[in-house]
Wavefront OBJ file of the C-alpha trace (Angstrom):
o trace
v 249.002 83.492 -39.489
v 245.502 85.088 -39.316
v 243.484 83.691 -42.374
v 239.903 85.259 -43.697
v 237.149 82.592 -44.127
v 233.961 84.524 -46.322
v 230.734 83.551 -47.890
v 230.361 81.099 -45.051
v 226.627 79.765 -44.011
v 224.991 80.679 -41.778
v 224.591 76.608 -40.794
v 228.473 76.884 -40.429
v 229.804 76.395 -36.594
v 233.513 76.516 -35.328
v 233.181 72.754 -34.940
v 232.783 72.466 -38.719
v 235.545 74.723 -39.508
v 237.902 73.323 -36.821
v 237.304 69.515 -38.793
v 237.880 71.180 -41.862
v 241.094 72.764 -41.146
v 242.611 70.432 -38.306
v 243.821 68.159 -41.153
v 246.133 70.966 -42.439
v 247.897 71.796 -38.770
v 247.737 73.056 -35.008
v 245.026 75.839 -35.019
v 245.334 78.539 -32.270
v 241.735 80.325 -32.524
v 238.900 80.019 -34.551
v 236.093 82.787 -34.719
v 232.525 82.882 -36.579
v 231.708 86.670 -36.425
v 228.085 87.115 -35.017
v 225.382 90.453 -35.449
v 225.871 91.815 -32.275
v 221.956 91.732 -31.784
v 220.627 89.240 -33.480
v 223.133 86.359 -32.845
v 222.879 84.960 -36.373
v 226.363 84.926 -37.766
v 227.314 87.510 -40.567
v 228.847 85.146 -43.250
v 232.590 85.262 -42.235
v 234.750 84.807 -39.699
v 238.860 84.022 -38.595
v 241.079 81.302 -37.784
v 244.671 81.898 -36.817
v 247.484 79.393 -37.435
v 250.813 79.178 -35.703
v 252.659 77.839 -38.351
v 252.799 79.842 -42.043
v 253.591 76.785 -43.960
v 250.400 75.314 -42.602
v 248.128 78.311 -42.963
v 249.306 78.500 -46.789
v 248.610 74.962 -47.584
v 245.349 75.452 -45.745
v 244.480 78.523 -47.618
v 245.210 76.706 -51.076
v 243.577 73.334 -50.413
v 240.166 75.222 -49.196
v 239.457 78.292 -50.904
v 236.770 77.902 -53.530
v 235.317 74.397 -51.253
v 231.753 73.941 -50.865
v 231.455 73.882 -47.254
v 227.500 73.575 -46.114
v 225.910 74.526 -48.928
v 228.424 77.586 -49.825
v 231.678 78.089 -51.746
v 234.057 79.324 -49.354
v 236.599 82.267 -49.912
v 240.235 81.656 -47.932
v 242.421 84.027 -47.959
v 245.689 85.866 -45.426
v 243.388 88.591 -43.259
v 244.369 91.705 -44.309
v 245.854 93.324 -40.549
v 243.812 96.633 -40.610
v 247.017 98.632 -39.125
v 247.950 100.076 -42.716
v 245.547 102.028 -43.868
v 245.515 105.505 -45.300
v 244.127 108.837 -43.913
v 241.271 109.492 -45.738
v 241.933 113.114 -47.903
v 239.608 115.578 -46.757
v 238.188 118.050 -49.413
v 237.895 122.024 -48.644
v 235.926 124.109 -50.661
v 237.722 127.105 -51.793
v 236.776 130.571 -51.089
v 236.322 132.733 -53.065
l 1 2 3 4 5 6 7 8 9 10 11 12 13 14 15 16 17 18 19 20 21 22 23 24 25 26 27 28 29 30 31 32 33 34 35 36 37 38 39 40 41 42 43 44 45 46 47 48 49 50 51 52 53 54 55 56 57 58 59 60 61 62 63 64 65 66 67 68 69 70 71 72 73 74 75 76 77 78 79 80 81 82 83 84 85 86 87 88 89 90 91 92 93 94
């Protein structure tokens, strides 16, 4: 399972989250999104979790933690393939 980490700090390294999570089960990947030019990270990031049972005990132990400073948000990652077509508008004419 692919779980959403937000409202992380900037302080926050995949070391820190892989600590925080190992406790709760095997963790596959772990990535701290980063500004493409800057190399600061951008406040959120992924970890993905083999096992559901794991990922949901994970999710409900941690979200709302204060994790280096910040309170964290944990929640399933949403898996961007569903989304709707965006209605275009015509004007009429007249």
């Amino acid at each position: 399972m692919n779980i959403y980490l937000g409202n992380l700090s900037f302080n926050t390294t995949e070391d820190t989250l892989k600590a925080l999570f190992a406790e709760y089960g095997e963790i596959e990947s772990i990535k701290v999104i980063k500004d493409r030019f800057s190399g600061r990270p951008k406040g959120f990031g992924f970890i993905e979790m083999p096992s559901n049972s794991e990922a949901d005990q994970a999710i409900k132990a941690l979200n709302g933690n204060r994790v280096d400073g910040n309170y964290i948000k944990v929640k399933p990652a949403d898996s961007g393939g569903k989304r709707k077509k965006k209605r275009t508008f015509r004007r009429r004419s007249y």
